[in-house]
C-alpha positions in Angstrom: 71.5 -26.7 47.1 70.4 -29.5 44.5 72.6 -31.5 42.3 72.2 -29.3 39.4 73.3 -25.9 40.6 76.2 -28.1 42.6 77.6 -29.4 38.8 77.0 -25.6 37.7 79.6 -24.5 40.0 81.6 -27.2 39.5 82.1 -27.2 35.8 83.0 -23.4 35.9 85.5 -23.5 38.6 86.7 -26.7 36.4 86.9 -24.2 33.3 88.8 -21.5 35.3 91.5 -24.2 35.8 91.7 -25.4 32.9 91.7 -21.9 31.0 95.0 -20.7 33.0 98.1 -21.1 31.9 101.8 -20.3 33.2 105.0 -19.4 31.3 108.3 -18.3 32.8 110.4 -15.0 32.0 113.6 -14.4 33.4 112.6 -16.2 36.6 109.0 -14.0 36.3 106.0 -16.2 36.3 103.9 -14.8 33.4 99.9 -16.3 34.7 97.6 -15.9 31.6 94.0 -15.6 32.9 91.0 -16.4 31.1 89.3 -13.2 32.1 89.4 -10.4 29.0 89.9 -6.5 29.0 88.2 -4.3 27.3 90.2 -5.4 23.7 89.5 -8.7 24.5 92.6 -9.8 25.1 93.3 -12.2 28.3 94.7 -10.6 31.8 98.1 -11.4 32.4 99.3 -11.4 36.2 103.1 -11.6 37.1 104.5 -13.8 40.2 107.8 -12.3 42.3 109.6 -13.9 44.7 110.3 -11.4 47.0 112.2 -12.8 50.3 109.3 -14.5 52.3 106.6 -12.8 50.7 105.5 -12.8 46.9 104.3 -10.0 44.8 101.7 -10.6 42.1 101.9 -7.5 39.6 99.6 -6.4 36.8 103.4 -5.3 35.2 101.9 -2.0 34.6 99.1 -2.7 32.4 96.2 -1.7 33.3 96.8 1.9 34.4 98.7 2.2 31.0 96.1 1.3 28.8 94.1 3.9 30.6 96.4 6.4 30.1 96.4 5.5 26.6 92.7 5.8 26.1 92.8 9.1 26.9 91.7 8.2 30.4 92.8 11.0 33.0 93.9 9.6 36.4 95.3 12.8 38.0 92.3 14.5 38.3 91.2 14.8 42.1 88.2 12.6 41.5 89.6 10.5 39.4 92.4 9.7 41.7 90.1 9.4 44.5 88.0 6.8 42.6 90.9 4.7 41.4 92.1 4.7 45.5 88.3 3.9 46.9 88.0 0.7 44.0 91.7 -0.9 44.6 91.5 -0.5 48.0 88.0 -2.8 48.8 90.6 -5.2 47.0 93.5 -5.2 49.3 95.8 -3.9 45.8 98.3 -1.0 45.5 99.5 1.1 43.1 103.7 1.2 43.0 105.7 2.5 40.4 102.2 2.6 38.1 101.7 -1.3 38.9 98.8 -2.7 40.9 100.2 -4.8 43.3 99.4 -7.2 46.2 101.8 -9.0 48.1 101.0 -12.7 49.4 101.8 -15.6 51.7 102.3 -19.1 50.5 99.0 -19.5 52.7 97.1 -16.6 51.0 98.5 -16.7 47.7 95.5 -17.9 45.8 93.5 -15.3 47.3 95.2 -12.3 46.7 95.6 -13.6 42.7 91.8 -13.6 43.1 91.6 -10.4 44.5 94.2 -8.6 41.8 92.3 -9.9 39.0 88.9 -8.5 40.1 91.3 -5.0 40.8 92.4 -5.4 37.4 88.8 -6.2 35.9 87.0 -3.2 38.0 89.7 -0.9 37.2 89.7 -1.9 33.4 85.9 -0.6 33.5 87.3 2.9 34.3 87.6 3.3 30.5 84.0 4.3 30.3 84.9 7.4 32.2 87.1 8.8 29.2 84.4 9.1 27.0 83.0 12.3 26.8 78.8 10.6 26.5 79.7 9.5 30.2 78.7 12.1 33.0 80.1 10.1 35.8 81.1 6.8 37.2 78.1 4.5 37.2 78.8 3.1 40.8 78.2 7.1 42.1 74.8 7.1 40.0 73.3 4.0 41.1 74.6 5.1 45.2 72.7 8.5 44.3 70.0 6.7 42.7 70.0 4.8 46.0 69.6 7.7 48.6 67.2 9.9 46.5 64.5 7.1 47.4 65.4 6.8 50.7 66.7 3.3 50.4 68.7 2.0 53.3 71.8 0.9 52.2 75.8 0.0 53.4 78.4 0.2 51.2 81.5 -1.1 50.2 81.6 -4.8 51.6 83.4 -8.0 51.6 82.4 -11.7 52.1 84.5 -14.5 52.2 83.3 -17.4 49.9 83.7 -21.4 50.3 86.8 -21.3 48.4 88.5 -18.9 50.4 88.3 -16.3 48.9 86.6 -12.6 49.3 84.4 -11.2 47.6 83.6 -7.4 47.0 79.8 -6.2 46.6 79.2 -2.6 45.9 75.6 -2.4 48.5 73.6 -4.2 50.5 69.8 -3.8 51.8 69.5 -5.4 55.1 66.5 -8.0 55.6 63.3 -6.1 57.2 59.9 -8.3 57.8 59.1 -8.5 54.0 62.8 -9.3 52.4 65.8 -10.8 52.8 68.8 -9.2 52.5 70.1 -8.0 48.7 73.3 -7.5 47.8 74.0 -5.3 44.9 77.1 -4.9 42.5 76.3 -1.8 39.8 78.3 -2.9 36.7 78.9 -0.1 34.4 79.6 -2.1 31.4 77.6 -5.6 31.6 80.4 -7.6 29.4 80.9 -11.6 29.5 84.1 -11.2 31.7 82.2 -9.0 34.5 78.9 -10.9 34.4 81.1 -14.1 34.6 83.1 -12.6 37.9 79.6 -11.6 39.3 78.5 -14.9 38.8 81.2 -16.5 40.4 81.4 -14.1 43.4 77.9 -15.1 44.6 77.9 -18.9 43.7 81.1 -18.7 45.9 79.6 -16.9 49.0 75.5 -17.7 48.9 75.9 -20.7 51.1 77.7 -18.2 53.7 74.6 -16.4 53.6 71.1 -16.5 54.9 69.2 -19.3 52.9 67.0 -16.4 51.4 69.4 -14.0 50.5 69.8 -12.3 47.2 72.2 -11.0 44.5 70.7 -8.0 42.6 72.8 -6.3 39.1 72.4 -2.8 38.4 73.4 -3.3 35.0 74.1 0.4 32.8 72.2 0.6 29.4 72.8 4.1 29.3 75.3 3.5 26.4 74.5 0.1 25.0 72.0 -2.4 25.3 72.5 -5.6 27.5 72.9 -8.5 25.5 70.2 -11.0 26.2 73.2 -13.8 27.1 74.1 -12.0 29.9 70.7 -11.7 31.3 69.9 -15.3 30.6 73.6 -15.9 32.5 72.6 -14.1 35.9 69.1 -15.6 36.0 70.6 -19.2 35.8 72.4 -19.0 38.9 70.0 -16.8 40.8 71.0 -13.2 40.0 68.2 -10.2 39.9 69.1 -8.3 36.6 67.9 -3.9 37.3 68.5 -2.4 33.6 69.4 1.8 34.8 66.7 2.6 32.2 63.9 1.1 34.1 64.9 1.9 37.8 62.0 3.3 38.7 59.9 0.4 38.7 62.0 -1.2 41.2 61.9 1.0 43.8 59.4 -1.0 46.1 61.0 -3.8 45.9 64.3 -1.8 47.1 62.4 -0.2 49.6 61.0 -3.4 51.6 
């Protein structure tokens, strides 16, 4: 990897540190993230002492806010979604509160993974408004298997820092192209483009030297802001707009 894509990496895990910040509350640690929901306001995560262990908490947030937007998580389908996202992440759901509990060895890791629970389950929002037919994760999977694209699903890597990362597909390499994994964002934001990007900066050097990151990115709703293309093509990242899926299919195919 040259010099440049090296600093790259460097100055944003150097801005994640220097964005966090940590309060205390009645013996709670209060973690203010730099990663925004959907009001733009910053993730909070909560640190427990519990015995050995820890618990890291979302306090209830997220699945409130959903409730509030109208969003409907008792529905069978719903509730089945919610289940299949949180658990690729390792995070439960007690007492309405995701949750992970941690190790003073994994600790860092499972923060990681709640915040990317948090962020992917924050995206759920979509689903309450009527325009949306269905999760954009089942579309792109259907879009996947109508063309007879060979796919697996649901997959974690671990990165250099440690950490794992969750990709929603991947195309195994065949004689023409390497292997592509794929993460179908259903609303292409600053905050999810930014976790993207960091997800595959972390784990490309675990990979094959050819491999790929591909970004179904939904426009079905609202155009993709030309920052966050430019964002994924700096560090490497194949941009697929829904709208013009059908051109891609070869490629997907090889």
């Amino acid at each position: 990897m040259s010099n440049n894509c090296k600093n790259l990496i460097e100055q944003y895990i150097n801005w994640l540190h220097e964005q966090i910040s940590i309060s205390e509350i009645d013996g709670i640690c209060e973690i203010t993230t730099p990663f925004l929901d959907r009001h733009n306001d910053f993730l909070q995560i909560y640190f427990i002492e519990d015995g050995e262990s820890h618990i890291l908490s979302d306090g209830g947030y997220i699945l409130s806010d959903l409730k509030m937007s109208g969003f409907d998580i008792n529905t069978e389908k719903r509730s089945d979604i919610l289940s299949t996202i949180i658990q690729g992440f390792g995070v439960k759901i007690e007492k309405s509160e995701l949750i992970v509990r941690a190790t003073n060895k994994d600790i860092a890791q499972k923060k990681h993974l709640l915040i990317q629970a948090m962020l992917a389950v924050n995206d759920l929002f979509v689903m309450a408004q009527p325009t949306v037919a269905s999760l954009f994760l089942e579309d792109v999977e259907e879009f996947l298997n109508s063309k007879n694209i060979r796919f697996i699903s649901k997959l974690s890597f671990i990165g250099k820092s440690g950490y794992s990362h969750y990709f929603d597909f991947a195309i195994p390499k065949s004689t023409k192209a390497p292997d592509r994994l794929i993460k179908a964002i259903s609303s292409p934001n600053r905050n999810n483009i930014s976790s993207l990007i960091f997800s595959w900066n972390d784990i490309r050097n675990n990979r094959p030297e050819d491999s790929k990151a591909i970004a179904f990115l939904n426009n079905k709703e609202k155009s993709v802001s030309a920052e966050s293309i430019n964002a994924l093509s700096t560090y490497g990242i194949d941009s697929i707009y829904w709208s013009e899926r059908q051109d891609k299919v070869t490629t997907l195919l090889n």
